[in-house]
C-alpha positions as MATLAB code, in Angstrom:
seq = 'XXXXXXXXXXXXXXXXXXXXXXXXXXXXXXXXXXXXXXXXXXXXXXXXXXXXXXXXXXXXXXXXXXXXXXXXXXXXXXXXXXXXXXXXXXXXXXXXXXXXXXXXXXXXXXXXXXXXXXXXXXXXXXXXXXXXXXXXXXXXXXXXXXXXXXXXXXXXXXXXXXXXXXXXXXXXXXXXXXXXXXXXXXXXXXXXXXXXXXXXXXXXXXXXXXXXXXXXXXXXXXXXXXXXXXXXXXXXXXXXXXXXXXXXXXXXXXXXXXXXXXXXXXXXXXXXXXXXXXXXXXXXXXXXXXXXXXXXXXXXXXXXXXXXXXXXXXXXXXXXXXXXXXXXXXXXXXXXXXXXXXXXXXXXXXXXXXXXXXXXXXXXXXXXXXXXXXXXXXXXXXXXXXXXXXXXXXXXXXXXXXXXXXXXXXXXXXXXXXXXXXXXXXXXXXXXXXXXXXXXXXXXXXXXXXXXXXXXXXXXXXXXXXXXXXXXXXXXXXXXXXXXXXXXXXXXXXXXXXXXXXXXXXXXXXXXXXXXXXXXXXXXXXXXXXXXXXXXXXXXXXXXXXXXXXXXXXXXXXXXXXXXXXXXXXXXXXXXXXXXXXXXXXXXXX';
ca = [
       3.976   -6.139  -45.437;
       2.740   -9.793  -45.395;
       4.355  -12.847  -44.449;
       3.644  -16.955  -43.938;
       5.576  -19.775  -43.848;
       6.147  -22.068  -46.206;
       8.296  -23.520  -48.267;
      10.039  -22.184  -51.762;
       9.540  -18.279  -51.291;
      12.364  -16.251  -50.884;
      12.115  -13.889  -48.176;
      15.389  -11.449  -48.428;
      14.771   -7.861  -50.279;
      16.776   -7.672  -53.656;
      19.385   -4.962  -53.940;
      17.119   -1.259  -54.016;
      14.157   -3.353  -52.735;
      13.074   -2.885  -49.121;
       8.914   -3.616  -49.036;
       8.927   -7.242  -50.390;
       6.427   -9.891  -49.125;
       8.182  -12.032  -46.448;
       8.141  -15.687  -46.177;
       9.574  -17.571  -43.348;
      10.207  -20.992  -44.867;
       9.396  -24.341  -42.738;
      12.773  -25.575  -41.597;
      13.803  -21.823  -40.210;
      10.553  -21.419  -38.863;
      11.276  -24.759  -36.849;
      14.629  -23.859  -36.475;
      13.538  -20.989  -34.586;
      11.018  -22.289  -32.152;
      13.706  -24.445  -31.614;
      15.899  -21.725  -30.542;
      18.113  -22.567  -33.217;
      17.699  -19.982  -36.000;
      21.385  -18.926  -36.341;
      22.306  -16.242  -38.689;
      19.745  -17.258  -41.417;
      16.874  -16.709  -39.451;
      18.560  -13.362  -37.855;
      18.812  -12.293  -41.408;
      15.698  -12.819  -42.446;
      14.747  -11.180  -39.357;
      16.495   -8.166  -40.027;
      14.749   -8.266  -43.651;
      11.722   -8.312  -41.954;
      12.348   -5.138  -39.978;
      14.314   -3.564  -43.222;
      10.763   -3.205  -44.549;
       8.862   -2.922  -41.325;
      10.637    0.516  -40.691;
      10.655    2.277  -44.832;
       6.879    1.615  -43.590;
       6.713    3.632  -40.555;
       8.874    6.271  -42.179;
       6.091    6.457  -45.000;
       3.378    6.801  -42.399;
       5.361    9.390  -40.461;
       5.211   11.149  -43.783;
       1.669   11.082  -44.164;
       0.774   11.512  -40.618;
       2.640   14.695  -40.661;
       1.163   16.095  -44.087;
      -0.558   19.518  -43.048;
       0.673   19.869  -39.683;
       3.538   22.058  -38.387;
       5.826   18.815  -38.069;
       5.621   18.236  -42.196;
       8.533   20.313  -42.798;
      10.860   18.223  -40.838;
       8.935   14.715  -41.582;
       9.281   15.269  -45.045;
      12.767   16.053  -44.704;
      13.875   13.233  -43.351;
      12.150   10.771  -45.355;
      13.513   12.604  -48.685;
      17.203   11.972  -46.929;
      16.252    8.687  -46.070;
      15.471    7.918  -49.608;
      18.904   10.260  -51.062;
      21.065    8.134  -48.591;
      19.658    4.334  -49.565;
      20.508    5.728  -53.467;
      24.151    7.244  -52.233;
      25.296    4.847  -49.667;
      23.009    2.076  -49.269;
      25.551    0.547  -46.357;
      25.071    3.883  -44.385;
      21.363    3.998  -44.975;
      21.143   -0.064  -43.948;
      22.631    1.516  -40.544;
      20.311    4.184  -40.156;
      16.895    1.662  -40.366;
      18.729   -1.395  -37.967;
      19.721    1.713  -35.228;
      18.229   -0.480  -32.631;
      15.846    2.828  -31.082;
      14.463    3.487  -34.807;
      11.146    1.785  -34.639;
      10.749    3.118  -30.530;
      11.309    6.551  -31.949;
       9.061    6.012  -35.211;
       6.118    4.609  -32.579;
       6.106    7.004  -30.635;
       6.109    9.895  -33.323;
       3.654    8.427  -34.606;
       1.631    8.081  -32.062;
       1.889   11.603  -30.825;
       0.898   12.962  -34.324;
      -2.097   10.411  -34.022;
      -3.387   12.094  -30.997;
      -2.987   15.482  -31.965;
       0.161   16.307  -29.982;
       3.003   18.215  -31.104;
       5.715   15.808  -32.075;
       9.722   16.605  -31.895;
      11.850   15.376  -35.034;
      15.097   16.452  -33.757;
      15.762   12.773  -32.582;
      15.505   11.406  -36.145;
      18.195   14.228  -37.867;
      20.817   13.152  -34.869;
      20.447   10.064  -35.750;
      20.210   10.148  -39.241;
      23.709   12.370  -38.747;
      25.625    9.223  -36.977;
      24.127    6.462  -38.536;
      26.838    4.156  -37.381;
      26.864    5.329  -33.828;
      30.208    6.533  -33.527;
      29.257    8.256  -30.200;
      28.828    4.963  -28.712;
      31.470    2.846  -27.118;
      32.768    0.174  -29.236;
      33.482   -3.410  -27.953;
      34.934   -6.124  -30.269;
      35.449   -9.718  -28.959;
      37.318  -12.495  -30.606;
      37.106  -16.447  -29.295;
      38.858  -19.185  -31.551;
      38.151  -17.331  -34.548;
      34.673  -16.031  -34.047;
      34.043  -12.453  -33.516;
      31.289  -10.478  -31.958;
      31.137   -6.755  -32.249;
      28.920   -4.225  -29.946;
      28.417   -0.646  -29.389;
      28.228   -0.051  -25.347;
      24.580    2.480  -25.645;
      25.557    4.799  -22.303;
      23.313    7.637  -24.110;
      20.990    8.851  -26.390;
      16.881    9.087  -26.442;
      14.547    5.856  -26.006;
      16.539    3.835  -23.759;
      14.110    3.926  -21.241;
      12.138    1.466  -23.028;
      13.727   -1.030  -21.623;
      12.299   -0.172  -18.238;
      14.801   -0.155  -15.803;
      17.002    2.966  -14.401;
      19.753    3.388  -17.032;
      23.534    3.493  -15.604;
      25.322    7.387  -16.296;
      27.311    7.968  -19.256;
      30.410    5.208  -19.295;
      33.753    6.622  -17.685;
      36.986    5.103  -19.282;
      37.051    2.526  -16.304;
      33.619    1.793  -16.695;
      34.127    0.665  -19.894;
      37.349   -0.909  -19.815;
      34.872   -3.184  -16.907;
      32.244   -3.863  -19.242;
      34.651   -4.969  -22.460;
      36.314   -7.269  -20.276;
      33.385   -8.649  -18.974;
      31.738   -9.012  -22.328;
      34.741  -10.305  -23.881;
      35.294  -13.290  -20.880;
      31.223  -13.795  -21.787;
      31.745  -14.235  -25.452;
      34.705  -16.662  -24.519;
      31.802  -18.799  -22.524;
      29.132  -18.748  -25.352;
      31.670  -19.613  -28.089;
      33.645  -22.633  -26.759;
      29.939  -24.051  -24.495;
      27.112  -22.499  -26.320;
      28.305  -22.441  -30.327;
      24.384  -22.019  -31.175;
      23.851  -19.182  -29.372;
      27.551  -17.616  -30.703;
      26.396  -17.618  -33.895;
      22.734  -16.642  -33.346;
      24.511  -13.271  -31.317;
      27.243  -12.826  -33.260;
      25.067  -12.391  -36.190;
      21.869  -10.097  -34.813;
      22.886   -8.108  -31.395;
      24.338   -4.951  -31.974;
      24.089   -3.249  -28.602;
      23.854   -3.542  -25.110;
      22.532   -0.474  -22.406;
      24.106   -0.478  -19.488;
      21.909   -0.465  -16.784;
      22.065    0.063  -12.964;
      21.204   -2.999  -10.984;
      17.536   -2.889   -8.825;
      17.993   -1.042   -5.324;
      18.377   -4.274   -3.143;
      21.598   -4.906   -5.557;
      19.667   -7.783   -7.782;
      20.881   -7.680  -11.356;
      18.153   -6.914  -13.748;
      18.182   -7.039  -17.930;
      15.513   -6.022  -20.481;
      14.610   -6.498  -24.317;
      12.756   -3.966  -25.376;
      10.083   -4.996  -28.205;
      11.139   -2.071  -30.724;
      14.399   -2.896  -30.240;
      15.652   -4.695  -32.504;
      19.465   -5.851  -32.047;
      19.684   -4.316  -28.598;
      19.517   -5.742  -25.010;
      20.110   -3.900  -21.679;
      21.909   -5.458  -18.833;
      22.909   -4.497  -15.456;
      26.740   -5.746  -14.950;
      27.140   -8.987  -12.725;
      30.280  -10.245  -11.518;
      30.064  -13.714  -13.013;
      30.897  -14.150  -17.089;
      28.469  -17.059  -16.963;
      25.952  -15.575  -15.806;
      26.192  -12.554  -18.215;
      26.711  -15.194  -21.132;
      22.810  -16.273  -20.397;
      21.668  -12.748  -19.922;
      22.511  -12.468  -23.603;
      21.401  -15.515  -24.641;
      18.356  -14.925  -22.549;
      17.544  -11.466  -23.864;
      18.477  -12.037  -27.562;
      15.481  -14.779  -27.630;
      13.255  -12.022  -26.683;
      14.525   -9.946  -29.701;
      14.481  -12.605  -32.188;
      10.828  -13.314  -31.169;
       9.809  -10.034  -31.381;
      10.840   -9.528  -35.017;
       9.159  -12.927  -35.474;
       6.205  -11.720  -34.193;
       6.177   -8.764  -36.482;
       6.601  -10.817  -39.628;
       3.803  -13.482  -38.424;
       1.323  -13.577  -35.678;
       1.196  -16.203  -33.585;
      -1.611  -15.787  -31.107;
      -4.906  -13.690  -31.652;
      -5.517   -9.707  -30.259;
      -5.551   -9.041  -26.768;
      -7.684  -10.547  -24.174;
      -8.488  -10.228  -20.433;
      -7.478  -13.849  -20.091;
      -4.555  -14.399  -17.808;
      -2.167  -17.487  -17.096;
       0.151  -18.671  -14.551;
       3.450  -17.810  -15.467;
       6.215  -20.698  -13.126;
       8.577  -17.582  -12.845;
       6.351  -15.078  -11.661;
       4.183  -14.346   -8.602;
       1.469  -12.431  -11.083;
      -0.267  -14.043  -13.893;
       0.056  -13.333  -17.672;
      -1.338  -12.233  -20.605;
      -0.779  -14.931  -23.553;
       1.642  -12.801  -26.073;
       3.686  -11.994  -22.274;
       3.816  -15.871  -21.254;
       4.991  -16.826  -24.944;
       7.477  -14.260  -24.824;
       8.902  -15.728  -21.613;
       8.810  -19.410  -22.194;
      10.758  -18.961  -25.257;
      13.262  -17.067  -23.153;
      13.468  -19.637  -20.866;
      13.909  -22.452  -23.646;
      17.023  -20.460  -24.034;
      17.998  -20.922  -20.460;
      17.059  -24.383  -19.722;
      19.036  -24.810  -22.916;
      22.540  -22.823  -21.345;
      22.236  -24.312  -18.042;
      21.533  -28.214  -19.377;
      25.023  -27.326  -21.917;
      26.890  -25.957  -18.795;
      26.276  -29.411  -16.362;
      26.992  -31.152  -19.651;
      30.339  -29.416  -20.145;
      30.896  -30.172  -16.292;
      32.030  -26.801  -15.216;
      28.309  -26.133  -13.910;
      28.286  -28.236  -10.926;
      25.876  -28.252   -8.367;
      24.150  -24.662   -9.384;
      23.886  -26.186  -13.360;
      21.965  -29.175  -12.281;
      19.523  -27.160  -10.038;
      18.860  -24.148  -12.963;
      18.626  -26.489  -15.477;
      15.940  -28.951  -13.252;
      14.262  -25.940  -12.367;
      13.745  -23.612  -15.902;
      13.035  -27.126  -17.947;
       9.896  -27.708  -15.745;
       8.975  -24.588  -15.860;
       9.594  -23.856  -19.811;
       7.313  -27.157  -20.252;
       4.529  -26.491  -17.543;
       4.184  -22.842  -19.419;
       4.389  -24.607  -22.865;
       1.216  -27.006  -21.942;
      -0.505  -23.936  -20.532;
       0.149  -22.228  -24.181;
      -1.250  -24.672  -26.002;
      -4.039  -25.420  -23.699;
      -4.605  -21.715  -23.958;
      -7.481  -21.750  -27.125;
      -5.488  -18.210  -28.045;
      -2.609  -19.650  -30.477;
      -3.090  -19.150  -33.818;
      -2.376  -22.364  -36.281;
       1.356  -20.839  -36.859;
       1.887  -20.569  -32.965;
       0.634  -24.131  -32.168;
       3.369  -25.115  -33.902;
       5.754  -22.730  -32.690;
       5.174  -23.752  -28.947;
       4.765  -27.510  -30.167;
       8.470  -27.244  -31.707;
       9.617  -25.652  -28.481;
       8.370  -27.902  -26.142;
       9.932  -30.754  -27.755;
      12.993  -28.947  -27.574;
      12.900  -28.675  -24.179;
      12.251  -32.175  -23.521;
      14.783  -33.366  -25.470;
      17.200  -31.746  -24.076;
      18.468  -34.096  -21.581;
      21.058  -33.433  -19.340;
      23.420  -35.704  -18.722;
      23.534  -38.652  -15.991;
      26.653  -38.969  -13.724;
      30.222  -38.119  -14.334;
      30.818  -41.859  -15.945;
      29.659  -43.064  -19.099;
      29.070  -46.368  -19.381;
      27.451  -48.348  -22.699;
      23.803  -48.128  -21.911;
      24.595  -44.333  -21.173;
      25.955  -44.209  -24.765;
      23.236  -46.062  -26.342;
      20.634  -43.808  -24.374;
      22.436  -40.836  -25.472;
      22.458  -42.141  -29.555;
      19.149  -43.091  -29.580;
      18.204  -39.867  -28.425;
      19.685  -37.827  -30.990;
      17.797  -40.134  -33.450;
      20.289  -42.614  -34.610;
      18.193  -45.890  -35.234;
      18.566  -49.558  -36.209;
      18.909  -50.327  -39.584;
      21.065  -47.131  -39.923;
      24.245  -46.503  -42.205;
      26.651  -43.872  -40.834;
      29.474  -42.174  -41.227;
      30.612  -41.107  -37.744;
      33.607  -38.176  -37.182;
      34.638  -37.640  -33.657;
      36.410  -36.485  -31.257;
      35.757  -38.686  -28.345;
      37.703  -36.423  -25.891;
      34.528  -34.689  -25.953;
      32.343  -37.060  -24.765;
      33.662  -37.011  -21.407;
      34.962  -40.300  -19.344;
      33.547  -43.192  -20.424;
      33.959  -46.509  -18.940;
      35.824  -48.818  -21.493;
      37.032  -46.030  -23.437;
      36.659  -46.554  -27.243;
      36.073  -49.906  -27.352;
      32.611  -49.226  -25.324;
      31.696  -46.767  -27.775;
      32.316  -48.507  -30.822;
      29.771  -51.270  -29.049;
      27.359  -48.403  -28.089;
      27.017  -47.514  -31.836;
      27.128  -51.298  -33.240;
      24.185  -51.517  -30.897;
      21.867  -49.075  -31.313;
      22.896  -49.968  -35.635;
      21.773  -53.412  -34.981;
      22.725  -56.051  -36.847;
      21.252  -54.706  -40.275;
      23.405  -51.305  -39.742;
      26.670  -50.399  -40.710;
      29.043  -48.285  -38.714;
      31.714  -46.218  -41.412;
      34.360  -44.054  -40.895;
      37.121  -42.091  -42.998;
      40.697  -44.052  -41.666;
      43.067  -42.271  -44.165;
      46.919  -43.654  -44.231;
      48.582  -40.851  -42.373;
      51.261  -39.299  -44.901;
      54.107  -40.705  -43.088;
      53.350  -43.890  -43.427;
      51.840  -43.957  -47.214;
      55.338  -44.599  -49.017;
      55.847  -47.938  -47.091;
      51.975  -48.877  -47.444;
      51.346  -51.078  -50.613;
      49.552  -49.311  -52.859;
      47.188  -52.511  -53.545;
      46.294  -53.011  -49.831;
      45.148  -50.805  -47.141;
      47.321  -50.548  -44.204;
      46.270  -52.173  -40.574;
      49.305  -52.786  -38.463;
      48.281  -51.113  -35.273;
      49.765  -47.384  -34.619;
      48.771  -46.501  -37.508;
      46.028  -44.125  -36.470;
      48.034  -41.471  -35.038;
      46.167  -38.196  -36.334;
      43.353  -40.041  -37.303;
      41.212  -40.355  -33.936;
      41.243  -43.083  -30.880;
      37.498  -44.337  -32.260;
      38.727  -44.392  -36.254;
      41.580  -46.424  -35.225;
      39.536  -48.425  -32.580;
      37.240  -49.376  -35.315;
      39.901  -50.065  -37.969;
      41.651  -52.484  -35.771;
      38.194  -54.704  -35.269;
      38.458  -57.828  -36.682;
      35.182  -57.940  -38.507;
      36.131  -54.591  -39.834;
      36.379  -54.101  -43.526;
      38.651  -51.318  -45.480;
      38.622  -50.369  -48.604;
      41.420  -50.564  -50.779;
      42.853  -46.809  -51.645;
      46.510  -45.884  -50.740;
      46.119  -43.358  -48.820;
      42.051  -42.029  -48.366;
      41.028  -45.534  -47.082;
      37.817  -45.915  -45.476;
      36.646  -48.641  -42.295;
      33.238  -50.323  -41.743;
      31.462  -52.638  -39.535;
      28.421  -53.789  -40.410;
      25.667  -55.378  -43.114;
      27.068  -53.135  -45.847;
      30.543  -53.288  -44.742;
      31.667  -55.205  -48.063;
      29.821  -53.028  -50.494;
      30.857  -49.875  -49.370;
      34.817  -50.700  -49.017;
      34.914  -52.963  -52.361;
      36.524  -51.854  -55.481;
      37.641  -48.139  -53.872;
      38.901  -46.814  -56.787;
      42.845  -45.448  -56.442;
      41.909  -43.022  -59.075;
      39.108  -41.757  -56.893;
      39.868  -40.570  -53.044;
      36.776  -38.958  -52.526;
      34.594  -38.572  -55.005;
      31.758  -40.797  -57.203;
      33.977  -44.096  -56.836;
      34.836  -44.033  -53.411;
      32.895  -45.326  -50.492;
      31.260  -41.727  -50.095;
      29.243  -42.138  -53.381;
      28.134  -45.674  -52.038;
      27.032  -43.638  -48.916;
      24.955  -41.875  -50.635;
      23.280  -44.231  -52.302;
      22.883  -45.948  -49.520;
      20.524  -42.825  -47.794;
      23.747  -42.938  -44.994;
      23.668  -40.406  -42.394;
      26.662  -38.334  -41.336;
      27.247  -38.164  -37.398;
      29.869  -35.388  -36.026;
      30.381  -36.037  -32.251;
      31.968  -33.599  -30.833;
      33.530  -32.003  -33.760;
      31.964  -28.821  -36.138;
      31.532  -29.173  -40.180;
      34.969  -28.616  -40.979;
      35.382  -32.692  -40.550;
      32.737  -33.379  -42.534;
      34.421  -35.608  -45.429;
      30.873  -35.848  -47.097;
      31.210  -32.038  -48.553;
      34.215  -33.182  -50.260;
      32.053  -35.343  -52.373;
      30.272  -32.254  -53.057;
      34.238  -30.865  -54.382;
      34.175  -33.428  -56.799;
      30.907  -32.170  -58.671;
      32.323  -28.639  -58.731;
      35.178  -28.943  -61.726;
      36.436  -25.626  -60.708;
      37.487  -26.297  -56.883;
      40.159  -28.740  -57.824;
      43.265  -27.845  -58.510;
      45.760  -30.908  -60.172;
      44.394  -34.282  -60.888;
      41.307  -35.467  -58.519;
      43.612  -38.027  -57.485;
      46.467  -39.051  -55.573;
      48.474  -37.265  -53.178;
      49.254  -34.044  -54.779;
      45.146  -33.556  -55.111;
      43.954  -30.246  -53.334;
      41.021  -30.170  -51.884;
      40.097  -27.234  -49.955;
      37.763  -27.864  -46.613;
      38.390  -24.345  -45.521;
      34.501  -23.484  -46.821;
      32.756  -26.579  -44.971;
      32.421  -24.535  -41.416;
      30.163  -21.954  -43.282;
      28.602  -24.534  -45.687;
      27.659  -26.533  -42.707;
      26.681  -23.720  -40.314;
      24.290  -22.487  -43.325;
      22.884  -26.156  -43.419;
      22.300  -26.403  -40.280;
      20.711  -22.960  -40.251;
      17.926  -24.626  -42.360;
      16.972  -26.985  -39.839;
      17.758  -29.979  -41.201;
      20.371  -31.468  -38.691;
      19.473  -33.384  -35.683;
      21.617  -32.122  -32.113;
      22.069  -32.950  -28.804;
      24.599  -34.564  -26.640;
      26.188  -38.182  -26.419;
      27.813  -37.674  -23.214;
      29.330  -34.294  -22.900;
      29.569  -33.561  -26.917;
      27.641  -31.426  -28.893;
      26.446  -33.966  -31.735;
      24.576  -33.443  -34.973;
      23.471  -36.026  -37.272;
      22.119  -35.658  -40.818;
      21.460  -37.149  -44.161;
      24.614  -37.935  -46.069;
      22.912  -37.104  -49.671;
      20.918  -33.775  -48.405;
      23.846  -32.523  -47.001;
      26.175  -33.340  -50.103;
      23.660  -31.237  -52.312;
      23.191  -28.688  -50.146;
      27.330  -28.023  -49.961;
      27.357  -28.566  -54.107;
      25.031  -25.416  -54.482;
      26.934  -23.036  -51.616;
      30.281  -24.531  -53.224;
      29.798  -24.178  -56.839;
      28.663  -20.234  -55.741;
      31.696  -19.598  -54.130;
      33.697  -20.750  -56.953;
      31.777  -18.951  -59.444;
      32.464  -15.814  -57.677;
      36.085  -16.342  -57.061;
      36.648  -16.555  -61.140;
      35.062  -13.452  -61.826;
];
């Protein structure tokens, strides 16, 4: 098994194909170090150790051939091989079992040195490939669902190297789905990123019993892939970052087995912030990605202001010491090319990052904040919001719409979608747009902050009108066709030619009007005319669209204020949603 980075080269096995070459393109490799993979990298991930495993089940194979264990080695690979042709699902749950590759190493080793090796492990398993023996916790948070199997049992556990907890009682486990289920509640509505990136790769979680002076410990094991062990604390939070926390460890180690990042071992040893003793380079890269992951939950929890006092110290305290072990990395002379870049991608994560300053916003705050997440003069936007989210800000609206006009300059223009809400279209003339104040209700305080400046220009559609404020104000709102809400002839297909940029602040994909230009290209997705009211146009996709796009790395985040923000090209984005779009709809007419 082989594997780069690069761009072009698919990297997911084809149905009945399990040892393919695996390429970890550019943007998910930065996505990533980044600690923002999501569930495209976990899936190539899980590719990855797809093929890693058929290989150690070979080599078990071979290892065995001509000793007394061949009998049983043989066995199981032939059943292996009958269950991928008979039930491909089942046999997929058989090769991700989290303890597969501990069990397969250590096999494998034994037969190695000559010892006599016990297969007994591998039938049990291969007899409950879905781990039905293990507890089952399911979690569900606005929609998003997370699904676990509570590991109280079985062989290889211990590789996570603390004392594992007894088997679960029914209290015990009634404890730890609660607790799980009030973590998944933190991580979904404060840490969406990390949701997603758990959601789609962790499987299981070992209970473990806390250290004898009562300090909660947790573990990732490196051959186990999809599994992290915890010790139960009292706190949600703090059991939402021991997942987030561990889970970086996993995602690295299935990196690491697709694509080396430093060279082989060495006596060499480096200060490590976090730890009295010092570390070897492949142990210190392993824990400053970790902690990337944990300056990143603690600098989201003072943003989202529930942190207080203990936020602002962790987050102070793991971003030093995630970029003081970053520098040491990369002063190190042990990275290999591929890892340079990993660490240099993570240490600009980390410092920028910022957490936020004070509970009040105020305009320089905001333009700080903009400028930060890489909005820049000269720019053409087209902002969705939610400014709720931003937290208090002094001046309200008004001092955000001169925060943006700002940092735009006078050669940028400031755009955003101010459709005629439907109560008002029948006594809006169809030839003008409509801008007597109160108007806006349902359309957002900043939309109809903007609408109602008197520089501001609108175009000229009955109901889908759009608002800007800027150098290109009159050539995006002119000649709006009525015939054409959203598609070539509106302001969105100016946009694009424009190179405009889409900014969501403090709302997800699903308010992204941009993929409805995408709609438009895709016959099959409308349903009546294109235009006018009774035109359906179905937004329902754009959460997953946009979630896959920003899986590829190509979106800007951080925070303006308290919001989550991402900002991305207009035109990239539009043709990115046209090819997930037009798939969809191909394989809902079959």
């Amino acid at each position: 098994m082989r594997a780069a980075t690069g761009q072009g080269a698919g990297f997911a096995p084809r149905p009945g194909q399990d040892l393919v070459p695996h390429t970890v393109p550019d943007l998910v490799f930065r996505a990533l170090a980044r600690a923002r993979g999501g569930a495209t990298a976990v899936d190539l991930l899980r590719s990855g150790q797809l093929s890693k495993r058929m290989l150690m089940a070979r080599a078990l194979r071979q290892a065995a051939d001509g000793r007394p264990e061949e009998g049983a080695a043989e066995a199981a690979y032939r059943g292996l091989v009958e269950l991928n042709r008979r039930d491909r699902a089942a046999w997929r749950e058989v090769m991700l079992h989290p303890y597969l590759d501990e069990g397969l190493t250590r096999t494998l080793t034994a037969l190695e040195r000559g010892l006599p090796a016990d297969l007994r492990w591998l039938e049990q398993l291969t007899a409950d490939p879905d781990r039905r023996a293990w507890h089952r916790v399911d979690a569900v948070c606005d929609g998003m669902a997370l699904e676990l199997r509570l590991a109280d049992h079985g062989p290889f556990r211990e590789a996570h190297g603390h004392e594992l907890a007894e088997p679960l009682t029914a209290a015990q486990t009634r404890e730890w789905t609660q607790a799980l289920r009030a973590a998944w509640t933190v991580l979904v509505r404060r840490h969406p990123w990390h949701a997603q990136t758990i959601a789609a790769g962790l499987t299981t979680v070992v209970p473990l019993l806390p250290d004898h002076d009562g300090t909660e410990v947790s573990s990732a094991a490196r051959r186990a892939f999809g599994a992290v062990a915890a010790s139960l604390p009292d706190d949600p939070v703090l059991l939402a970052l021991t997942l987030v926390h561990e889970f970086l460890h996993v995602q690295l180690g299935a990196l690491l087995d697709l694509l080396p990042l430093h060279g082989p071992p060495t006596d060499a040893r480096y200060h490590a912030p976090w730890r009295l003793d010092q570390r070897p380079v492949g142990a210190l890269l392993q824990g400053t990605y970790a902690h990337l992951g944990v300056t990143d939950f603690w600098r989201t929890e003072l943003a989202s202001g529930t942190g207080d006092e203990r936020a602002r110290r962790e987050y102070d305290t793991w971003r030093e010491h995630t970029d003081t072990a970053a520098r040491t990395l990369l002063e190190s002379g042990e990275l290999l090319p591929a890892g340079r870049r990993f660490v240099t991608e993570l240490r600009e994560a980390v410092r920028r990052r910022l957490g936020p300053a004070g509970a009040l916003r105020g305009r320089a705050d905001l333009v700080h904040d903009l400028r930060g997440l890489g909005l820049r003069a000269g720019d053409t936007v087209l902002v969705h919001s939610a400014l709720s989210t931003v937290g208090p800000v002094s001046g309200g609206a008004d001092t955000m719409v001169s925060a943006l006009s700002e940092v735009l300059g006078p050669d940028g223009t400031l755009v955003m979608h101010t459709p005629t809400p439907a109560g008002a279209r029948a006594r809006t003339p169809s030839s003008a747009p409509y801008t007597a104040p109160g108007f806006g209700v349902g359309v957002g305080v900043l939309a109809e902050t903007v609408r109602t400046r008197s520089a501001a220009l609108h175009s000229a559609h009955p109901w889908s009108a759009f608002t800007a404020l800027g150098a290109q104000a009159d050539h995006i709102t002119s000649d709006h066709s009525p015939d054409c809400s959203l598609g070539e002839e509106s302001p969105l297909g100016r946009l694009e030619k424009l190179d405009a940029r889409v900014l969501l602040m403090g709302v997800g994909f699903e308010a992204c009007t941009a993929f409805h230009l995408a709609e438009y290209r895709i016959p099959s997705r409308l349903t009546g005319s294109h235009e006018g009211a009774g035109t359906l146009l179905d937004s329902s996709p754009f959460a997953a669209v946009g979630a896959a796009y920003e899986a590829t790395g190509a979106v800007r985040s951080g925070l303006v204020g308290h919001a989550h923000c991402r900002l991305f090209d207009l035109a990239d984005a539009v043709a990115f949603a046209v090819g997930r779009l037009a798939d969809s709809a191909s394989c809902g007419s079959q």
